[in-house]
VEXDREN-2710 file (C-alpha; in Angstrom, 1 decimal):
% VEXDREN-2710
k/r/px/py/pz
1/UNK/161.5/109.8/111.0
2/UNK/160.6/109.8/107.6
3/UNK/159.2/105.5/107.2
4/UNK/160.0/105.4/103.6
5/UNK/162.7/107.4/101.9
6/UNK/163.9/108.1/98.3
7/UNK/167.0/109.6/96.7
8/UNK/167.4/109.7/92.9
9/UNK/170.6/108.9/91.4
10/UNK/170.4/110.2/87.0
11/UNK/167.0/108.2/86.0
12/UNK/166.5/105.7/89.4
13/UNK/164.7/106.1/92.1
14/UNK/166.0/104.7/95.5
15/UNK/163.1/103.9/97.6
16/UNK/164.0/102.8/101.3
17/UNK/161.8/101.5/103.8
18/UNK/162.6/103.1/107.1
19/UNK/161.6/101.4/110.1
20/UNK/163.9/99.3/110.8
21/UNK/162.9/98.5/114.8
22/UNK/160.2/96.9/113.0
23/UNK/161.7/95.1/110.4
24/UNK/160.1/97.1/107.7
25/UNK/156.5/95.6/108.2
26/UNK/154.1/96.2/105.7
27/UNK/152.4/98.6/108.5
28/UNK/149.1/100.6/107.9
29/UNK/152.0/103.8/107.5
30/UNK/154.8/101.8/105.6
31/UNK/151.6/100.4/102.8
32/UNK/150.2/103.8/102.6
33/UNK/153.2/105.8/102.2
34/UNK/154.6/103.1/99.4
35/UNK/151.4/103.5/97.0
36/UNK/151.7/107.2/97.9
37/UNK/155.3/107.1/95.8
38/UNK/154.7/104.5/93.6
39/UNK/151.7/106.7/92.4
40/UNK/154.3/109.4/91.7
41/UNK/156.8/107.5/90.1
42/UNK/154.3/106.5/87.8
43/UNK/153.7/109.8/86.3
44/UNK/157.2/110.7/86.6
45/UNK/158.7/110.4/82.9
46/UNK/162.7/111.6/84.2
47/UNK/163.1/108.3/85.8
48/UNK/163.6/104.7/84.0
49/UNK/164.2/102.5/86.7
50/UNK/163.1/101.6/90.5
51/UNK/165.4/99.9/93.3
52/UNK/163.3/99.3/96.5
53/UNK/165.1/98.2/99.7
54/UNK/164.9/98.4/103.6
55/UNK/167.1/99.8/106.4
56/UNK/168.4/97.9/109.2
57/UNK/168.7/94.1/109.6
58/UNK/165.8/93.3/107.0
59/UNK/164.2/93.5/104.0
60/UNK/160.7/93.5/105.0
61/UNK/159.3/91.0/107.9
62/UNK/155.6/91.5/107.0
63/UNK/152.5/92.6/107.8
64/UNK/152.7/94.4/111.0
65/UNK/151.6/91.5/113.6
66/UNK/151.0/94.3/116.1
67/UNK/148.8/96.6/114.1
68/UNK/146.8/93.1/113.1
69/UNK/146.1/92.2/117.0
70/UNK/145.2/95.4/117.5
71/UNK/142.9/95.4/115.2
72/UNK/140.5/92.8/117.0
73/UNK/139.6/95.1/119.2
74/UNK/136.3/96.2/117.1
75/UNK/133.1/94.9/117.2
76/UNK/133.4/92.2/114.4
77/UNK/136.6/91.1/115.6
78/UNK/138.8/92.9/113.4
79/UNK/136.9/91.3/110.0
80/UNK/136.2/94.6/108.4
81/UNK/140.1/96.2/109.6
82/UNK/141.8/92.8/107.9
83/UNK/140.0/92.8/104.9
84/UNK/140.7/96.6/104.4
85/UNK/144.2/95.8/105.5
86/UNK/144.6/92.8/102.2
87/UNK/142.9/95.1/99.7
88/UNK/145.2/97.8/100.7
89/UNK/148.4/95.4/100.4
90/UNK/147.4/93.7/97.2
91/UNK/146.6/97.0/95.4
92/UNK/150.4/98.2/96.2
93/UNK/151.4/94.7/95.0
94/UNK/149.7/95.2/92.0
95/UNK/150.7/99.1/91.6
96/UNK/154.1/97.4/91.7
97/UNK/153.2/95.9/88.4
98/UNK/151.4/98.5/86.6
99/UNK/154.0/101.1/87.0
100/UNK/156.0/101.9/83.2
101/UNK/159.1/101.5/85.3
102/UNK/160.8/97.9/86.1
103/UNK/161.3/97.9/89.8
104/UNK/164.3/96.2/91.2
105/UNK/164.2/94.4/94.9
106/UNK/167.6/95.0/97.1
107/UNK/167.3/92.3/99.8
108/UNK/168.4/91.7/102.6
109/UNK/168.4/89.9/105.5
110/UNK/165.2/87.9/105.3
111/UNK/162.1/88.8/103.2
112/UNK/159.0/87.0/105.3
113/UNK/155.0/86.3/104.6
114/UNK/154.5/89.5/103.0
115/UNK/157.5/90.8/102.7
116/UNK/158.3/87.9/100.4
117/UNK/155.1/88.3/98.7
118/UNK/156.8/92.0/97.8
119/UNK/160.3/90.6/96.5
120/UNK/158.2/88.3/94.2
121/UNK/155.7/91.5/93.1
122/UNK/159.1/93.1/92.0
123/UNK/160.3/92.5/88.4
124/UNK/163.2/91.7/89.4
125/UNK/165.3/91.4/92.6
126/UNK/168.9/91.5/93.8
127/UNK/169.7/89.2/96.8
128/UNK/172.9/89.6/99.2
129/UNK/174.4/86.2/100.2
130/UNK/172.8/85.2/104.1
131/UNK/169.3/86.3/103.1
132/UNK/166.6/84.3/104.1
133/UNK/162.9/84.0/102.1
134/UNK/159.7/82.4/103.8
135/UNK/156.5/82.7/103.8
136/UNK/156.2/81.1/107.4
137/UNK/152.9/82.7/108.5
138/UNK/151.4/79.0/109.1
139/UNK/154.0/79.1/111.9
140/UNK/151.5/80.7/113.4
141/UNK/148.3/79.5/112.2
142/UNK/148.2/81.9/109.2
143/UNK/148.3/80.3/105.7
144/UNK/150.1/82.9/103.8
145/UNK/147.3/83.4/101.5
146/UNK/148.0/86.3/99.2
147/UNK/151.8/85.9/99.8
148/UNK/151.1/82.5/98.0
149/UNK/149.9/84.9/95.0
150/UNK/153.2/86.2/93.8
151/UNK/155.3/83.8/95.2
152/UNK/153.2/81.0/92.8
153/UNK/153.6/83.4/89.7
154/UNK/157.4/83.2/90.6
155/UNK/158.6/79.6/91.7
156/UNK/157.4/75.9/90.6
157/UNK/154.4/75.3/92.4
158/UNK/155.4/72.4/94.1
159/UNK/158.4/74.4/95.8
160/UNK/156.0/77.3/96.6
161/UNK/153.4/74.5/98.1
162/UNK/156.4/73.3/100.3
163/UNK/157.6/76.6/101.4
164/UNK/153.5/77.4/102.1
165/UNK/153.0/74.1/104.6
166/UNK/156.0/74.0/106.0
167/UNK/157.2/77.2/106.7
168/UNK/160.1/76.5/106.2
169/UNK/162.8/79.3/105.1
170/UNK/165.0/79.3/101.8
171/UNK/168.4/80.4/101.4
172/UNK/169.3/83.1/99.1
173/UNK/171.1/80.5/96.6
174/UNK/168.2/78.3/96.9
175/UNK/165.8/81.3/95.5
176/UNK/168.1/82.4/93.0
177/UNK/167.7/78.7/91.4
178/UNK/164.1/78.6/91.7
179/UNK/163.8/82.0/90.1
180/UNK/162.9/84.0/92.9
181/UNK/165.6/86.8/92.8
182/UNK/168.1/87.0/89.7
183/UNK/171.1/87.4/91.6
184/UNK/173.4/86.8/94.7
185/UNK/176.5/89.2/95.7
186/UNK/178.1/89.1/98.7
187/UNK/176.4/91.8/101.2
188/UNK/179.5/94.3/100.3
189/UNK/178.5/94.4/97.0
190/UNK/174.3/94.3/97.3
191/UNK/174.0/98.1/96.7
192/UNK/176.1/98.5/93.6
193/UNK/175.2/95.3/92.1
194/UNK/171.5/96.5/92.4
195/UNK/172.7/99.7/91.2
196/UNK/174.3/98.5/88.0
197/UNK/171.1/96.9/87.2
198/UNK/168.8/99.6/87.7
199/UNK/171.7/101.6/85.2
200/UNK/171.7/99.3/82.5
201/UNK/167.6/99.4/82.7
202/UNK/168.0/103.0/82.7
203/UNK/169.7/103.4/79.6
204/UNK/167.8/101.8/77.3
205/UNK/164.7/103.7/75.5
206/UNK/161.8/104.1/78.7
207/UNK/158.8/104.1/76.4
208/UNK/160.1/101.0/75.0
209/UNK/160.5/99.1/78.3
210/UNK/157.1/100.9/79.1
211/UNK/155.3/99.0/76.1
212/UNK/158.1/96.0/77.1
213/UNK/156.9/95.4/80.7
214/UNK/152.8/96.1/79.9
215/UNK/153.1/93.3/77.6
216/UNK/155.4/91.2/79.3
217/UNK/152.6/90.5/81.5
218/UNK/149.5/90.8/79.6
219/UNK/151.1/87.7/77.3
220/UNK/151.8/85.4/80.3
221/UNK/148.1/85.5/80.7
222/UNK/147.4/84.1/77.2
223/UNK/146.9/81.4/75.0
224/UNK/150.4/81.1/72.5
225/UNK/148.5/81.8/69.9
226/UNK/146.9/85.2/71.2
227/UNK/150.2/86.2/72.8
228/UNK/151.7/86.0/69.6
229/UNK/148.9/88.2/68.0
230/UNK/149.4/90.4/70.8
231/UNK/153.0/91.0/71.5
232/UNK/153.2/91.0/67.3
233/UNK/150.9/94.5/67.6
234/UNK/153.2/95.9/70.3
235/UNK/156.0/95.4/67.5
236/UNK/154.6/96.9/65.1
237/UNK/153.4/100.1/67.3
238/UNK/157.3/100.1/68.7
239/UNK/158.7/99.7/65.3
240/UNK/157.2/103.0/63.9
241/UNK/158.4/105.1/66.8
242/UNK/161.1/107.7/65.4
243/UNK/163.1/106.8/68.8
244/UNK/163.4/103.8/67.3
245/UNK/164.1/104.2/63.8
246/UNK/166.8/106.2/65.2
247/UNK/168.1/103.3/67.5
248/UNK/168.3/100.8/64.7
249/UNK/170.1/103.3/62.4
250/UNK/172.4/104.2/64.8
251/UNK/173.2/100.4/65.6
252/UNK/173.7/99.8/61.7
253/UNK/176.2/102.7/61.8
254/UNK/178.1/101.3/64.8
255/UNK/177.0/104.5/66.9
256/UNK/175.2/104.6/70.7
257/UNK/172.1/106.1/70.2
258/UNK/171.2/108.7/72.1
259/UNK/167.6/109.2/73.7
260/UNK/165.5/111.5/75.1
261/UNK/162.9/109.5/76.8
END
């Protein structure tokens, strides 16, 4: 069984995460084999546009609670295994960011601890009505840690703090109003509604949403005044492109333009 699958449909990439009898967990195999592909799509210039989802009854449920308990049996207890095992996670979460393509979350069922953590790492997500969100590790006497990363870059911090000590789980509404995902569908409708998404994303120019999404980021880390600076250069560098001379001119003439990358 092949634990993470993709299928490209014209410029998107379907990544699916294939263990369902799992849940998905974020397993040694399932982190390893997702920076494996998001390395590739990042030098892949044919496609514009990432949906990441999981088989079964989930999204994700995790990190692999299994794999974790097993991994006390070393002679420090596990220390060395679980801070290999965070490192590992947050450089995929981080990949996830970096890439030149937007990636788009298709969720389902519930999206827990980590697996939360990876809707929020996502630049945008897709929810189908019935999912759950949590980050519910201290359940179990786990603070949620580096879930609480992305999740407070997402939500109000005061929602993310409740979620965090109480462990308590969210509705799929309830994280489309705090800005968790950007939409709900009814389950019938998940795939294509993700789909139509990832399309529209496609189509546009992919070296400008490349620039776009670098500097989306980079100015949320700024003072106003720098951002301005900033995102003012990536203008300026975007505006003399011949892709996009050729956009404007063909909006000012009532035409589609037509791109090649």
């Amino acid at each position: 069984m092949t634990i993470l699958e993709r299928h490209d449909t014209n410029a998107v990439a379907h990544l699916r995460m294939n263990a369902p009898s799992r849940l998905n967990a974020l397993s040694d195999e399932m982190l390893a084999a997702l920076q494996d592909q998001f390395e590739v799509l990042a030098e892949d210039k044919s496609i514009r546009a990432i949906i990441l989802s999981g088989s079964g009854k989930a999204f994700c449920a995790g990190h692999d609670l299994k794999q974790m308990t097993a991994g006390r049996q070393s002679h420090d207890g596990g220390k060395a295994y679980f801070k290999d095992l965070f490192t590992r996670c947050a450089t995929m979460m981080q990949t996830i960011r970096r890439l030149p393509q937007p990636v788009i979350a298709q969720v389902h069922g519930i999206a827990t601890a980590a697996g939360c953590q990876l809707v929020a790492s996502c630049d945008m997500a897709v929810a189908s009505e019935g999912t759950r969100f949590g980050v519910n590790g201290v359940n179990i006497g786990l603070f949620c840690s580096t879930p609480m990363v992305a999740l407070s870059r997402n939500i109000p911090r005061k929602q993310a703090f409740e979620m965090l000590t109480t462990g308590q789980f969210i509705n799929a509404s309830r994280a489309e109003a705090l800005g968790l995902v950007n939409r709900v569908v009814p389950q019938d409708q998940l795939a294509s509604a993700t789909e139509e998404v990832a399309q529209t994303v496609a189509a546009k120019l992919g070296v400008a949403v490349k620039i776009g999404k670098q500097a989306f980021y980079e100015q949320l880390q700024m003072p106003l005044s720098e951002a301005y600076d900033y995102t003012g250069d990536v203008m300026v560098q975007n505006m003399l492109w011949l892709e996009t001379e050729a956009g404007i001119n063909a909006f000012l003439n009532k035409e589609t333009p037509k791109w090649e990358q």
